[in-house]
N, C-alpha and C positions, 0 to 999 in steps of 0.2 A: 267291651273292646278297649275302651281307654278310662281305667278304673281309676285313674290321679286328674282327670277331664269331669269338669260336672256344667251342665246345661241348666237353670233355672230362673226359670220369668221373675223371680222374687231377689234375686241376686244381679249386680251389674246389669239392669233388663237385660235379661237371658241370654248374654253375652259368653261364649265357653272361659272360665276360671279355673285356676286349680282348686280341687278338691277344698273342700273344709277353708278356703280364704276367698277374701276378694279380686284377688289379682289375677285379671284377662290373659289369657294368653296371647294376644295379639299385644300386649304390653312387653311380657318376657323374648318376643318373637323379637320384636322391633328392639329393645336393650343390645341383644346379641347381634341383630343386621348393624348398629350404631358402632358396634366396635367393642362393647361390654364383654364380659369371660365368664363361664360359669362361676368359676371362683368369685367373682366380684358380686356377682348374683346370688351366690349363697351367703355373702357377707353381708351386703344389702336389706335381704330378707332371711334372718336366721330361718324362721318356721318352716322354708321352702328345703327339700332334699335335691341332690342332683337328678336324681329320676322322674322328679316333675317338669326338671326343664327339660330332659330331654322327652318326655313326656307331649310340651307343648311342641316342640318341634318335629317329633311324630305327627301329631295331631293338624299341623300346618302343612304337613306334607301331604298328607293325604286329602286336608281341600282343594291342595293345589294339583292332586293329581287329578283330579275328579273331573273338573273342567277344561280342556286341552281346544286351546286355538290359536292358529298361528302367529306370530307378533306381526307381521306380515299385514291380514286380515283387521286385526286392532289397531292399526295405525291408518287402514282407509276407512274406516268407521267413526275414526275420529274429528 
């Protein structure tokens, strides 16, 4: 399903990276929330293609679809 995403206990302890590098995607996630631009992102890191980051932000989506609770709910639990 997400063939530029790799999972492995021997890599970043098994933190999702993109493919074939070290670099998490909760790194490339958190660059673009900070105000970074693809563009600057692929300057950054030549090795990286634009379909990996949009890759990692697919792949952040769907963790975040996955778990659904009200902010509502997370704010008296806190």
């Amino acid at each position: 399903m997400y063939e530029r995403i790799s999972i492995d206990p021997k890599v970043c302890h098994g933190q999702a990276c993109i493919k074939g590098t070290r670099i998490p995607v909760h790194q490339i996630v958190r660059m673009l929330a900070n105000g970074d631009t693809i563009e600057e992102l692929l300057e950054d890191y030549p090795s990286l293609e634009r379909e990996d980051i949009i890759a990692c932000l697919d792949y952040a989506a769907a963790l975040a679809e996955e778990q659904v609770m009200p902010i509502e709910v997370l704010a008296s639990v806190a």
